[in-house]
N, C-alpha and C positions, 0 to 999 in steps of 0.2 A: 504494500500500500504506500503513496508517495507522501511524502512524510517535509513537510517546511516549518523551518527555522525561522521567526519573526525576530528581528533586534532592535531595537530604539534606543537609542542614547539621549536625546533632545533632554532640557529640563526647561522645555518652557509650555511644556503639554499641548492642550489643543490648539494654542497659536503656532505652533511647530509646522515648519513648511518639510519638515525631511518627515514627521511621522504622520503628514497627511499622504506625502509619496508611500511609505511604507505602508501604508493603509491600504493604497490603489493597486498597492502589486498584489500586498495578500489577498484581496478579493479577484483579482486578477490570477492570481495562480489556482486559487480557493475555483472561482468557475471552471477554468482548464483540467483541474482533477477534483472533480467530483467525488467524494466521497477521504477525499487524502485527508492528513491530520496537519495541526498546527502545533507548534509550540513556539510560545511568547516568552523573550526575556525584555524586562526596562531598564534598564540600566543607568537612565538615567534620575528613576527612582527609585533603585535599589543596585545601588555601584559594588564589585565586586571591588576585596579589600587590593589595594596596591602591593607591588611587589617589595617584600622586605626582609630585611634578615632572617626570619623567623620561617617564611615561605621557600628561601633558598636552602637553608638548611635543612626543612620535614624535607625537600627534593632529594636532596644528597643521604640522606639518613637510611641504613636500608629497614622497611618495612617491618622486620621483626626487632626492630630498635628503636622506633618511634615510639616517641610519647603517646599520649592521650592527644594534645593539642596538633601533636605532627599530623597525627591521623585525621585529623579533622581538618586540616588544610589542604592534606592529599588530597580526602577525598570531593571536597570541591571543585577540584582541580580537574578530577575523574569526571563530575559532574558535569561540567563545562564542556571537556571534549567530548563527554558520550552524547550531549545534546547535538555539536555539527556530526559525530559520526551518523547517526540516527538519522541525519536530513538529509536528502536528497536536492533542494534547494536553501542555501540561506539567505536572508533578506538581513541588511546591515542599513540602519537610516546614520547617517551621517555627518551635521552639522558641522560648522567650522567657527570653533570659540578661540580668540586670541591665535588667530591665524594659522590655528593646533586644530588637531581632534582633541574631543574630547578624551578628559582625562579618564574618564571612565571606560571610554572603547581602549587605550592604552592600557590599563588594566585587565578588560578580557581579552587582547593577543597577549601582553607580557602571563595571563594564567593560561591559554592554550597551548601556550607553546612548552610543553612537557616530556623529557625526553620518555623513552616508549608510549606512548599515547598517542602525540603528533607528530612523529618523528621519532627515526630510529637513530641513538647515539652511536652505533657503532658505523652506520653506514653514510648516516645524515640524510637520508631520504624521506621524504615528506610521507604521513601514514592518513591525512585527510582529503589528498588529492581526487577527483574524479565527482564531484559535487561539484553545482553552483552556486557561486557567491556574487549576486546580484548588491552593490552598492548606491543606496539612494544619497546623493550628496546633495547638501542645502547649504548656501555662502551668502551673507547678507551683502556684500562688495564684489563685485567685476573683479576679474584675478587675470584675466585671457593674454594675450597678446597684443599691445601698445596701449594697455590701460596702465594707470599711473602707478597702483600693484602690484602688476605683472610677477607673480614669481611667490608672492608672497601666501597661496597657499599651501600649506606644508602638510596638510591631511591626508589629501589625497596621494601626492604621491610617497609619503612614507608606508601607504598600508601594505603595499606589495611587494615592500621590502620587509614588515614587519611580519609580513605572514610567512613569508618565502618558506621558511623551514617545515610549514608544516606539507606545504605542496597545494593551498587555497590559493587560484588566482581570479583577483575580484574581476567583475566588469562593472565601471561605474556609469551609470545617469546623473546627470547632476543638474541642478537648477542655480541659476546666481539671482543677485540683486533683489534678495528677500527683503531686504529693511526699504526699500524705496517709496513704497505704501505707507511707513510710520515715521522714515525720519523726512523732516519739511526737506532740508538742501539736497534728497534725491529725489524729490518729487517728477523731475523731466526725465528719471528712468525708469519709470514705472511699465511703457510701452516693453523697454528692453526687456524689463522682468518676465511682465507676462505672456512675452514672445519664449522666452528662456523658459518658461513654466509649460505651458503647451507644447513644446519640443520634448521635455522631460515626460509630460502625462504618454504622449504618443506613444514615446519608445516603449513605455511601459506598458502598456494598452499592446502593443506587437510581440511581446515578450513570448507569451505563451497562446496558442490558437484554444479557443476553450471547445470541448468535447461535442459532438453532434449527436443526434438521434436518429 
């Protein structure tokens, strides 16, 4: 049964332009496989903990040596990656805060990335490869080529570096010029947005052909 991964990161809920994108694809995939499951993580209301001393060392610890707390961190970790092994597509919404992802999407690649889990330590090959990873990106400023920007997104293209190891390569849709509707001094880009917005729905509207009778 086809089995999808919902992600949200956004922390600004229903004004969120990436988790109304992430909305469009799940119902969009949700049509296309009738009958298939969802699993939802929000991460940006419930942020997995940051990578820390305590995290590297339950890693390094072998299993019949762990504490009580080691164990408990393992298996979160276990939790995380059994949720993409389990999907067959995942859906990642993606905003862009302080010119970063968010810090919380940095925390579920720095937890996925676990050696036997996502990747084997002794050969270094990826163990999540062969899934889709669908990225909705949302940018409240212009980032493209001869905007005054330019360059200054650093989310998108670190994800596919940060996932490399486990063998997830995203494909991104992305929408820009989110804030031009709320802040006054981009108000004369609002056309670009919502030209940037409709180019986003589309792709995602093509993504998947929904089932006939």
């Amino acid at each position: 049964m086809p089995h999808l991964l919902h992600i949200d990161s956004s922390i600004r809920g229903e004004q969120s332009v990436s988790r109304r994108l992430t909305a469009r694809a799940a119902a969009a995939w949700q049509a296309a496989h009738p009958g298939g499951t969802i699993t939802y993580r929000n991460l940006g209301k419930e942020p997995l903990p940051h990578l820390d001393e305590a995290t590297e060392t339950a890693r390094r610890t072998p299993p019949d040596q762990r504490t009580p707390e080691q164990h408990r961190i393992w298996e979160l970790t276990e939790q995380v990656v059994a949720e993409v092994r389990a999907a067959d597509t995942v859906l990642l919404g993606l905003p862009l805060y302080n010119y970063g992802a968010p810090s919380s999407v940095k925390s579920w690649v720095d937890t996925l990335i676990a050696p036997g889990l996502s990747y084997d330590p002794a050969t270094g090959a990826g163990l999540l490869g062969g899934r889709e990873l669908i990225v909705l990106a949302a940018r409240g400023g212009g980032y493209g080529s001869g905007t005054p920007r330019e360059g200054w997104d650093h989310a998108a293209p670190w994800l596919p570096h940060g996932l490399s190891m486990t063998g997830l390569e995203p494909r991104f849709i992305g929408c820009e010029l989110t804030l031009a509707s709320s802040v006054p001094a981009m108000s004369e880009l609002i056309p670009l947005h919502e030209e940037s917005l409709a180019v986003a729905q589309r792709s995602i509207d093509e993504l998947w052909v929904p089932a006939t009778v």
